[in-house]
C-alpha positions as CSV (number, residue, x, y, z in Angstrom):
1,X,16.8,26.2,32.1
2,X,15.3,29.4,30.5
3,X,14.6,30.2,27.3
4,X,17.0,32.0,25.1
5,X,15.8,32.0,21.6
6,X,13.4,34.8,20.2
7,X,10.5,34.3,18.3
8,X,12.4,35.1,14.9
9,X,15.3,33.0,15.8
10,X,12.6,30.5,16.1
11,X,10.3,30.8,13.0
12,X,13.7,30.6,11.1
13,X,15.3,27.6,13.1
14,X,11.9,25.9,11.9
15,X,12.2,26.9,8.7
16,X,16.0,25.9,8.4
17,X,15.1,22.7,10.0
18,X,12.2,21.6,7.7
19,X,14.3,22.1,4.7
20,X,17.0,20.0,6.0
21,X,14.8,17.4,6.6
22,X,12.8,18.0,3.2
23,X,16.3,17.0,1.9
24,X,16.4,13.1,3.3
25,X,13.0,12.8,1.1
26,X,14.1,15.0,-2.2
27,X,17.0,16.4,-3.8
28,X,20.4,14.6,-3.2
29,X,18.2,12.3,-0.5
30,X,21.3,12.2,2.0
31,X,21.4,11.5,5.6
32,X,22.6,14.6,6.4
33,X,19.3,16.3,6.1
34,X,18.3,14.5,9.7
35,X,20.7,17.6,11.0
36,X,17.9,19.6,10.2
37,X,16.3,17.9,13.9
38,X,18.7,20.3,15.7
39,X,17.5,23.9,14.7
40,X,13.7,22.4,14.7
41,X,14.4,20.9,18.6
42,X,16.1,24.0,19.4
43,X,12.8,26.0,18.1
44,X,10.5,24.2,19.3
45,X,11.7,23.7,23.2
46,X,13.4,27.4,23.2
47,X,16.6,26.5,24.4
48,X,19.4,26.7,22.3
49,X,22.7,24.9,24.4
50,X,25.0,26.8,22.2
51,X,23.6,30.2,22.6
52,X,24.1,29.1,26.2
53,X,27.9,28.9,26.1
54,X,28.0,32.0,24.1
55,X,26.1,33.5,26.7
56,X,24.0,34.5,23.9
57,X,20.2,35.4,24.4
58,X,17.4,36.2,21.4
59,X,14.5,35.9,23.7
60,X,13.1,39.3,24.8
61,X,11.4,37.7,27.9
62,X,15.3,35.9,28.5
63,X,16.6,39.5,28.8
64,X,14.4,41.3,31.1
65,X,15.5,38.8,33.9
């Protein structure tokens, strides 16, 4: 298992993923801000399954191989 995502599909999966979770604690405080786990998982391991069976690849390192 390589890594597929980029360093600025990263920073903006972490991003994405701490609001959704910022949204379980403020604003309409529904349980659908614990989706924000996915993108922050995703970011911080560096494996995205779906960019996998897109055959997709953000990672520079990923693309040299």
């Amino acid at each position: 298992m390589g890594k597929n995502v980029g360093t600025v599909d990263r920073i903006l999966r972490i991003v994405v993923g701490l609001i959704l979770i910022a949204l379980v604690f403020v604003g309409p405080q529904t349980p659908w801000g614990w989706l924000g786990l996915v993108p922050l998982a995703t970011a911080l391991i560096g494996w995205c399954p779906a960019y996998r069976l897109l055959g997709m690849n953000t990672c520079a390192i990923g693309k040299r191989a």
